[in-house]
C-alpha positions in Angstrom: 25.6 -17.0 23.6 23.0 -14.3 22.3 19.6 -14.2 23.4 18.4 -11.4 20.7 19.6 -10.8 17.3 18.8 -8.7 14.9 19.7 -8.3 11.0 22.8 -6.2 10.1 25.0 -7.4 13.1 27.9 -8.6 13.0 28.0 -12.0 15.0 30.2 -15.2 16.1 29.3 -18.3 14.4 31.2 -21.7 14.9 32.5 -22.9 11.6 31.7 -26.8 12.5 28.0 -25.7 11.9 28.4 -23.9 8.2 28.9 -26.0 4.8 32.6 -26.7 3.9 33.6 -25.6 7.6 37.0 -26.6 6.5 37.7 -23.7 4.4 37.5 -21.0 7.4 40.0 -22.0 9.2 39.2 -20.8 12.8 36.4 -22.4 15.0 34.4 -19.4 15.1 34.3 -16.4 12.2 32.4 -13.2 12.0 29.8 -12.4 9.8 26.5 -10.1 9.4 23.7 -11.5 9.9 21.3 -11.5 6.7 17.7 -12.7 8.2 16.3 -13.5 11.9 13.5 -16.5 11.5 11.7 -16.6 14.9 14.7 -17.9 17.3 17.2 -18.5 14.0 19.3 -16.1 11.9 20.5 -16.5 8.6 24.3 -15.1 8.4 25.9 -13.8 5.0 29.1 -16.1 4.1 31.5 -15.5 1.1 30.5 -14.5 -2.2 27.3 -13.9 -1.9 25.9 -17.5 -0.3 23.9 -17.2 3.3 24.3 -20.0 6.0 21.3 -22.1 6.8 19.2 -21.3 10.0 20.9 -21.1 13.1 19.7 -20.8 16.8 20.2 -17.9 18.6 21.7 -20.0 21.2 24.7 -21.1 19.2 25.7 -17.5 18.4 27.8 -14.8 19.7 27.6 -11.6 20.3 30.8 -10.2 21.2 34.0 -12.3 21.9 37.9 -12.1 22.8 39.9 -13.8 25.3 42.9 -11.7 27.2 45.1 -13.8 29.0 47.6 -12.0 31.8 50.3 -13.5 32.9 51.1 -12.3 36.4 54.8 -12.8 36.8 56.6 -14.3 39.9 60.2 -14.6 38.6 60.9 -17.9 40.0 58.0 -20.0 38.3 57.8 -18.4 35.2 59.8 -20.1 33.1 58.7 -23.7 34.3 54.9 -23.3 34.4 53.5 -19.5 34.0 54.8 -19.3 30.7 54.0 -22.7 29.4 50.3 -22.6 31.4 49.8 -19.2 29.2 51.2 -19.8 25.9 48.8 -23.1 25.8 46.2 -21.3 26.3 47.3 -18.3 23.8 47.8 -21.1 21.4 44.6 -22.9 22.2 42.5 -19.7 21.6 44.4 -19.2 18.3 42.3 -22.1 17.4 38.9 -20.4 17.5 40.0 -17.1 16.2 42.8 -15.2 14.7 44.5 -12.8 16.2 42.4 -10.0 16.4 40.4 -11.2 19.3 43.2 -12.6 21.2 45.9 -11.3 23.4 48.4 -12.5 25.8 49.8 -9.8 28.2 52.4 -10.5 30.7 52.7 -7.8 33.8 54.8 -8.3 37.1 52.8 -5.3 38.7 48.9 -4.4 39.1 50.4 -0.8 37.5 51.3 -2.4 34.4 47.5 -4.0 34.3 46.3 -0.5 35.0 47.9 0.8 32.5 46.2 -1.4 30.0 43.2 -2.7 30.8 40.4 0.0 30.9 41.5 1.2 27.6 41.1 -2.4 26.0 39.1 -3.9 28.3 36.2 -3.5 25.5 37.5 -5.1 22.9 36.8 -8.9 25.8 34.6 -11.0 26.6 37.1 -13.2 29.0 40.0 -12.9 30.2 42.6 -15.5 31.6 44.5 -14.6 34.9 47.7 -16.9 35.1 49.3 -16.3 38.1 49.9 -17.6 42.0 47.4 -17.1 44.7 47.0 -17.4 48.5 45.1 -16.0 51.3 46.2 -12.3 51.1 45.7 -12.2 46.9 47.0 -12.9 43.5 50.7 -12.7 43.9 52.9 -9.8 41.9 56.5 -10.3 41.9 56.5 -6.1 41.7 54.4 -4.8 44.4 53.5 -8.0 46.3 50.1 -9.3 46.8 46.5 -7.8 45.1 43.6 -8.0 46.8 39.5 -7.9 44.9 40.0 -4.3 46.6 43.5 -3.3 45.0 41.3 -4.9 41.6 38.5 -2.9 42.1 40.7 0.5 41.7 41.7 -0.8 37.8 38.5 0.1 36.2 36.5 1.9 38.2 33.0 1.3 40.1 31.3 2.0 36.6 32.6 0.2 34.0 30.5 0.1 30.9 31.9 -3.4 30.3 32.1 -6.8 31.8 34.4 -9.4 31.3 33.7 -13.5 32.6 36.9 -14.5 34.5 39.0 -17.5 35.0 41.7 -17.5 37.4 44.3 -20.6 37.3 46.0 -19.7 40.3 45.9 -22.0 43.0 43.2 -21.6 45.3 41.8 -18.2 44.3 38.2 -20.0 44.4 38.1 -19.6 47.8 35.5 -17.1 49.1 38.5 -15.3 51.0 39.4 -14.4 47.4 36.3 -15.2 45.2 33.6 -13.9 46.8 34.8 -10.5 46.9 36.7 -10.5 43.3 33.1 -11.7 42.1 31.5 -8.3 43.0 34.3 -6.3 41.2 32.1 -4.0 38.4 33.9 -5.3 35.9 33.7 -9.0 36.8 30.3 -10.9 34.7 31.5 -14.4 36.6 34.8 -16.0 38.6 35.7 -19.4 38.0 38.7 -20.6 39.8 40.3 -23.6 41.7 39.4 -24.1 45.3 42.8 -26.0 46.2 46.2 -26.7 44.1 46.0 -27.1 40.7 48.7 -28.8 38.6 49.5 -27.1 35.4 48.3 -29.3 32.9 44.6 -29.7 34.6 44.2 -25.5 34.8 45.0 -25.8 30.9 42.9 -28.7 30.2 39.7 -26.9 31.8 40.2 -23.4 30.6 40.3 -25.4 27.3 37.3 -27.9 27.9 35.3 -24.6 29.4 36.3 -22.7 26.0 35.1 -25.5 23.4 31.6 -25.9 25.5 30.9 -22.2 25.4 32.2 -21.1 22.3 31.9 -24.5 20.1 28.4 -26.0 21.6 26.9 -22.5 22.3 26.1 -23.7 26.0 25.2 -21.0 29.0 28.0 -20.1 31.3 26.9 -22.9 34.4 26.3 -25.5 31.7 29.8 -24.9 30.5 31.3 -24.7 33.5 29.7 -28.1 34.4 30.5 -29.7 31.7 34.5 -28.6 32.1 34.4 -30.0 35.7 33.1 -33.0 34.7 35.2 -33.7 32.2 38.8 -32.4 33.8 40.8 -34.9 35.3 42.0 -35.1 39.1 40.0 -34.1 42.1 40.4 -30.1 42.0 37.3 -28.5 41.8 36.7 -24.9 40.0 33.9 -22.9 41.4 31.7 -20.3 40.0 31.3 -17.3 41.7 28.3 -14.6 40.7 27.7 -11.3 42.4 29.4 -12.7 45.6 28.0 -16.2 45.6 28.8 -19.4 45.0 27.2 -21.1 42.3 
C-alpha cells in the first residue's frame, strides 16, 4: 500500500479494479502513473487510455515475493516442496515472473550467497522450512538462529523485506521476537504451534489476496488471514521485537 504518490512512477495496480480486467492477465500490473487527484492517481494503460481514479490505498509501490525453501532431506519431497511450489504457483497469479522467485538452499551460506545482492528487487519473502527452539532448521549446517540471520545482510541494510515463516512454531518469541529486530526484517508473521501443510498455504495465500488484491495495511491483512484460515493455529505478528 502507498501512502504518497506522485506522477511518473511506476506503480502496482490490481487488475480487478481497471476496465476489461480480463485482458491483463495477472492480478496486479505495472504502470506509470499519469495524474495524482488529492488521495487518487490516474495510471496510463495500453494504447494511450488512463485508468479511472484510484486511492492511494489500493496501490503499490514496490512488490515481489521470494520464497526459500530451507531443505531438510527427509520432508522435502512430501511437504517442503509441495508447501513451496503452491505458493510459487499461487504468486504466479498476481504477477509474472519477474517479481517472483522460488529459491531452495540446504545451508544459511547458500542464502548468503544470494540474498543481499537481490534482496532489493522484494517486498516479501516466504521462508518454507522446520523450526524449533534452537532455530530454523538446515539440513547443511544445522540449526540458524535471528543471530546467525542477522550476519546475512548486515546491520544496515538499505532495504526491508515483510516475512512469513511457515515453519512450525517459529512465532514463538524464543524465535520471533528476536528475528523481528533483524535490519532487514519490516514485520514476522509466523505460527505459534504445528501447522499442517495445507493451512500454512491457505494463509500465506489468504494474507497475499488481502494485501495485494484489497490494498489492506499489514495488521488488517494479517487479521483478516487469521480469521479466515481454518483450524486452531494461530500466526502472530511480530514488529521491532513485539508482538502485535
Amino acid at each position: 500500500m502507498a501512502r504518497i504518490i506522485l506522477p511518473g512512477e511506476s506503480i502496482f495496480i490490481p487488475t480487478n479494479l481497471l476496465p476489461n480486467s480480463k485482458a491483463f492477465g495477472t492480478g496486479l500490473i505495472q504502470r506509470k502513473v499519469a495524474f495524482v487527484e488529492e488521495r487518487s492517481a490516474i495510471l496510463s494503460l495500453n494504447d494511450g487510455v488512463n485508468s479511472p481514479p484510484i486511492a492511494f490505498s489500493k496501490l503499490h509501490r514496490n512488490l515481489g515475493i521470494i520464497i526459500v525453501r530451507i531443505g531438510d532431506f527427509e520432508t522435502e519431497f512430501v511437504l517442503l516442496d509441495p508447501l513451496a511450489k503452491s505458493i510459487l504457483h499461487f504468486s504466479r497469479l498476481f504477477f509474472d515472473d519477474s517479481f517472483v522467485k522460488l529459491l531452495q538452499v540446504r545451508s544459511i551460506a547458500e542464502l548468503e550467497a544470494w540474498l543481499p545482492q537481490n534482496m532489493a528487487t522484494f517486498s516479501h519473502l516466504v521462508l518454507v522450512g522446520h523450526c524449533d527452539a534452537k532455530g530454523i532448521k538446515f539440513s547443511v549446517g544445522g540449526n540458524v538462529t535471528p543471530t546467525d540471520f542477522s550476519n546475512i545482510c548486515g546491520h544496515n541494510p538499505t532495504h526491508k523485506l515483510t516475512i512469513l515463516s511457515l515453519a512450525c512454531e517459529s512465532g514463538k518469541a524464543s524465535f520471533a521476537k528476536q528475528f523481528s529486530k533483524l535490519p532487514f526484517c519490516e514485520a514476522f508473521i509466523a505460527p505459534f504451534q504445528d501447522v499442517h501443510g495445507v493451512v500454512a498455504s491457505q494463509f500465506c495465500q489468504s494474507f497475499f489476496a488481502h494485501s495485494f488484491l484489497l490494498g489492506e495495511s499489514l495488521t488488517i491483512a494479517h487479521r483478516h488471514a487469521r480469521q479466515y484460515t481454518p483450524g486452531s493455529t494461530s500466526f502472530r505478528l511480530w514488529r521491532d521485537g513485539n508482538l502485535k
